[in-house]
MIMAR-228162 format. One line per 10 residues: their letters; for each residue z negated, x negated, y of C-alpha. Coordinates in pm, 1 decimal, m for minus. Each point is the difference from the previous one (the first is absolute). Layout:
BEGIN
a> Z/X/Y ~ ...
% end
This chain:
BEGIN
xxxxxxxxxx> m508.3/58.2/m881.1 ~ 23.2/m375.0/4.0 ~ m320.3/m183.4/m188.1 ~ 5.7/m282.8/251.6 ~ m16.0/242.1/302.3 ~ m319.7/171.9/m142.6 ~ m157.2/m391.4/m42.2 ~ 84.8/m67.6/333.6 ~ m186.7/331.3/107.2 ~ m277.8/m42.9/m198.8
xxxxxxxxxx> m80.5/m330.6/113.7 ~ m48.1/147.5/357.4 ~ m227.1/274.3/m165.2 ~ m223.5/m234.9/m145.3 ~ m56.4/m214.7/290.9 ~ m71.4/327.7/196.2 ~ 327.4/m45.6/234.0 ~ 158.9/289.6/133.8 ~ 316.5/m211.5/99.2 ~ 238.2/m232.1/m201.4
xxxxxxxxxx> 20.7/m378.0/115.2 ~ 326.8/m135.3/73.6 ~ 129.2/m143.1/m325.2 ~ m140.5/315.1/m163.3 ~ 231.8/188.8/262.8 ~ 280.4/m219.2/m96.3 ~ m25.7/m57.1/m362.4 ~ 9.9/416.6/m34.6 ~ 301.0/60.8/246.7 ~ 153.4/m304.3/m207.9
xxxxxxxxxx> m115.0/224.6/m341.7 ~ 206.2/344.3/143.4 ~ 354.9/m190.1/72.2 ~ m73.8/m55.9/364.2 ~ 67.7/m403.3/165.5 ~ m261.0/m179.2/129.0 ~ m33.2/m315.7/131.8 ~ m106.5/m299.2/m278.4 ~ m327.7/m127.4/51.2 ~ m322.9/m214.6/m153.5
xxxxxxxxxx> m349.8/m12.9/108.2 ~ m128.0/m388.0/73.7 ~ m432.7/m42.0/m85.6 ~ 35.8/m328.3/208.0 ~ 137.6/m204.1/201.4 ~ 151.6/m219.1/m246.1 ~ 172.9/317.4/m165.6 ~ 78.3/124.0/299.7 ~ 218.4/m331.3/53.3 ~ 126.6/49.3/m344.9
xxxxxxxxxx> 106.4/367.1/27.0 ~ 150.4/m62.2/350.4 ~ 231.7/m309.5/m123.7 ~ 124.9/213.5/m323.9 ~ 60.2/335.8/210.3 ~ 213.4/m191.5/266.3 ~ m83.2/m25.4/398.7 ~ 22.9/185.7/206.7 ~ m281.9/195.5/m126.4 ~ m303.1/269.3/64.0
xxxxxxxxxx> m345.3/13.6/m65.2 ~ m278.4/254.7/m10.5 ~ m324.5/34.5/m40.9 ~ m103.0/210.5/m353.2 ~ m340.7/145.7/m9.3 ~ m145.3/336.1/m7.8 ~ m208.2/70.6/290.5 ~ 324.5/m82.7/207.1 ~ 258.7/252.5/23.5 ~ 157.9/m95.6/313.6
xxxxxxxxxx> 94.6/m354.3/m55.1 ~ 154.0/m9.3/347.3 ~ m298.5/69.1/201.7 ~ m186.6/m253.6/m161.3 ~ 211.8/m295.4/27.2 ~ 104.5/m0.6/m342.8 ~ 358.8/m11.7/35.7 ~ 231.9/m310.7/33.5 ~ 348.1/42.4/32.6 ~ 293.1/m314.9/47.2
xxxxxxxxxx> m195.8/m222.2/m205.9 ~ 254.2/m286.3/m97.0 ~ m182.4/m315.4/m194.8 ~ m301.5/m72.3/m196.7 ~ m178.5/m110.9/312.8 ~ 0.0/299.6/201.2 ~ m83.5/168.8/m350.8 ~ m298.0/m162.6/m42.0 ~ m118.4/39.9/333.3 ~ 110.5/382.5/44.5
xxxxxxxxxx> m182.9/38.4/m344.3 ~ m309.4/m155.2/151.4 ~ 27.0/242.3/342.7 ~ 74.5/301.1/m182.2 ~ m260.1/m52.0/m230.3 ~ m290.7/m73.6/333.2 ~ 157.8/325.0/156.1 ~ m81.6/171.7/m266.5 ~ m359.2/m130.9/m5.5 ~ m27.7/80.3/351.0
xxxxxxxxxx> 86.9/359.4/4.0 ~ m192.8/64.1/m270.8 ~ m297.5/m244.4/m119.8 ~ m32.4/192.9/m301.4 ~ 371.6/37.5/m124.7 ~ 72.9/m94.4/m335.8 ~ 293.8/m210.4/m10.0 ~ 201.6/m29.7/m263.2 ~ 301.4/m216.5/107.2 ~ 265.3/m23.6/190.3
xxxxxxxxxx> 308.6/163.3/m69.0 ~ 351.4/m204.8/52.2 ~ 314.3/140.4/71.5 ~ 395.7/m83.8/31.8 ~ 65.3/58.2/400.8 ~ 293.3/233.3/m9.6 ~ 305.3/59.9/175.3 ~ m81.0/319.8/270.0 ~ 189.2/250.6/19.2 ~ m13.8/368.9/155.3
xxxxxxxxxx> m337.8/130.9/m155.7 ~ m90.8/321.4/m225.0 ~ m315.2/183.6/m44.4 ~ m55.2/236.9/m311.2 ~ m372.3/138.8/m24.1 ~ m185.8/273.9/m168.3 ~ m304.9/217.2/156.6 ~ m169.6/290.9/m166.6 ~ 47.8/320.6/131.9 ~ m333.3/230.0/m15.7
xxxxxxxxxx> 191.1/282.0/m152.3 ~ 355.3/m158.9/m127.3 ~ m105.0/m309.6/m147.8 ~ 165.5/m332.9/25.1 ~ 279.3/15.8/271.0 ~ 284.0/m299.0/54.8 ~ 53.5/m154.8/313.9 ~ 317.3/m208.7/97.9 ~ 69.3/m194.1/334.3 ~ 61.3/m289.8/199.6
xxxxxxxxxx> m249.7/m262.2/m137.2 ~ m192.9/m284.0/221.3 ~ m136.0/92.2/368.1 ~ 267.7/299.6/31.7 ~ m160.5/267.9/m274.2 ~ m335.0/m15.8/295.2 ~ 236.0/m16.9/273.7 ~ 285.6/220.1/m39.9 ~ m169.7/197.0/m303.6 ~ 348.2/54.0/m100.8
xxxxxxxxxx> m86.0/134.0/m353.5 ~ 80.4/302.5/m234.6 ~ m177.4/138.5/m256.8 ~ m36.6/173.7/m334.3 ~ m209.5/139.8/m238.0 ~ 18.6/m152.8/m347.9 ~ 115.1/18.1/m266.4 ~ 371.3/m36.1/201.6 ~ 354.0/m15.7/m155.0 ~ 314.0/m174.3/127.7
xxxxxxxxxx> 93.3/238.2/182.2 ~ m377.3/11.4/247.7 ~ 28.3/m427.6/m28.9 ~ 343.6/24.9/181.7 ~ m93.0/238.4/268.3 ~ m273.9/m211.6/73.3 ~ 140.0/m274.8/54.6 ~ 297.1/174.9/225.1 ~ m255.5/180.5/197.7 ~ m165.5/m306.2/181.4
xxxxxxxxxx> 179.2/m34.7/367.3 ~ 20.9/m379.3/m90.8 ~ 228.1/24.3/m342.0 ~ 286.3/m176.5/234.5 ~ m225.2/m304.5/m40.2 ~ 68.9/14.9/m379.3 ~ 423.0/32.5/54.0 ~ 94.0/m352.6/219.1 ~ m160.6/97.7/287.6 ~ 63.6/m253.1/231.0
xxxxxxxxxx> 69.3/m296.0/m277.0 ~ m270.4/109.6/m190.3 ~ 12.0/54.4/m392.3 ~ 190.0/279.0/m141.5 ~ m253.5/91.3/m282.2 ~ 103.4/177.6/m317.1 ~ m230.9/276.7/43.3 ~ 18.1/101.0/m382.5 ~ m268.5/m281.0/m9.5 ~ m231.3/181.4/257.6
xxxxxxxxxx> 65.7/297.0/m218.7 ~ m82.8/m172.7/m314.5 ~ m324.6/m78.0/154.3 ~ m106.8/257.3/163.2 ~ 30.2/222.9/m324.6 ~ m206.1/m273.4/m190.3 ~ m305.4/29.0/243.6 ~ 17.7/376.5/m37.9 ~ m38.5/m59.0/m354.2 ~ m291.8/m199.9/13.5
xxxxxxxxxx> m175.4/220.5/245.5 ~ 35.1/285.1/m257.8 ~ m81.4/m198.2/m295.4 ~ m315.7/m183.3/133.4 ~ m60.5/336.4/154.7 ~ m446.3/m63.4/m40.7 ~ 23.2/m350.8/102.6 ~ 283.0/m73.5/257.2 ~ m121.0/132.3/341.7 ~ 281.0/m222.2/273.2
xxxxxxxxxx> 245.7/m220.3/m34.1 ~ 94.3/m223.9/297.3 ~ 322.1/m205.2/m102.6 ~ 42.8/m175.4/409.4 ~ 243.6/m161.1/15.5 ~ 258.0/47.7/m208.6 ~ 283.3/m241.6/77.3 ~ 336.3/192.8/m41.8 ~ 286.6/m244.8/m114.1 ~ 409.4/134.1/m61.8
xxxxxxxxxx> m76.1/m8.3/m368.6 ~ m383.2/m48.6/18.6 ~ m311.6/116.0/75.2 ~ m324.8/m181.5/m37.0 ~ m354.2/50.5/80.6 ~ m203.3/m205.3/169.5 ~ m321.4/150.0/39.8 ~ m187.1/247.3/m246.8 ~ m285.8/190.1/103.6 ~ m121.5/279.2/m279.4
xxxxx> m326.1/196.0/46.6 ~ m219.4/203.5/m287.5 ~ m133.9/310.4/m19.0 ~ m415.7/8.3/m25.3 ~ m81.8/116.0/m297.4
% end
């Protein structure tokens, strides 16, 4: 068991959270093996400026603070953001969103992000089965895991062997081989992952409840997570 992973995790205890912010998300994926995309957290608008200009446009920012899970829904999410002056004033909009949807939300930056390249999109997730425990879930990422629900799953701990099956169960796997121009991903990467997350379900058995990883860009060679959602158990 990793050291920082338990910090991370016990910072969320002590503040009485029952969900992991963003960097937290990131910064454990990152501790397991798994790709995420770079990021910094900006206090201000002048660091915001700062971070932006060092990252490189085109960028994204979101809003980081507790009492807002869904960043989306409360206007705290700037995408295409491509010089210091639209930085400064998406920091400023996120940041009165935020106050808006909830007078009371602690905010505790804004976090700044390289705007990457899309590409067909991943989901891998794990929910806690009443009787079985943690199970992993792999599927089309984005919109299509609510719309097509094209998803398998297992029951960790999985081997090789279950992380392969899942992935050629989904109806959509042709969208992972050059479908229509798209990228022919090296699914040994999916694999890779997919066994890590089992891992850390079973390790962090008392304190990892779900893990939303949505999306997942899938490159040829690549694949890299954009969002990072991880929810604790109540203890």
């Amino acid at each position: 068991m990793s050291q920082k992973i338990k910090d991370i995790i016990s910072t969320a205890r002590k503040e009485k959270r029952t969900f992991l912010l963003e960097p937290e998300s990131k910064q454990l994926m990152k501790e397991i093996g798994i790709t995420t995309t770079d990021f910094k957290v900006a206090d201000d608008i002048y660091e915001a400026k700062k971070i932006s200009k060092e990252i490189g446009f085109p960028i994204v920012m979101k809003i980081l603070s507790p009492q807002i899970i869904h960043k989306t829904d409360a206007g705290g999410v700037k995408l295409n953001i491509n010089s210091e002056e639209e930085a400064e004033l998406a920091f400023n909009e996120i940041v009165a969103n935020a106050k808006k949807y909830d007078s009371k939300a602690d905010v505790r930056g804004v976090l700044i992000e390289k705007m990457v390249k899309p590409s067909t999109e991943i989901i891998i997730g794990v929910t806690r089965d009443p009787t079985f425990g943690p199970a992993i879930m792999f599927g089309l990422g984005g919109i299509f895991v609510e719309l097509l629900k094209d998803v398998s799953f297992r029951i960790a701990p999985i081997k090789k062997k279950d992380a392969k099956e899942m992935i050629h169960e989904i109806k959509a796997l042709p969208m992972l081989q050059g479908f229509r121009g798209g990228p022919n991903v090296k699914l040994e990467n999916i694999i890779d992952a997919l066994l890590k997350i089992s891992q850390l379900s079973i390790d962090y058995i008392d304190d990892i409840l779900e893990i939303d990883l949505n999306p997942i860009f899938a490159y040829e060679n690549e694949i890299l997570t954009v969002d990072a959602r991880i929810i604790l158990t109540e203890h």
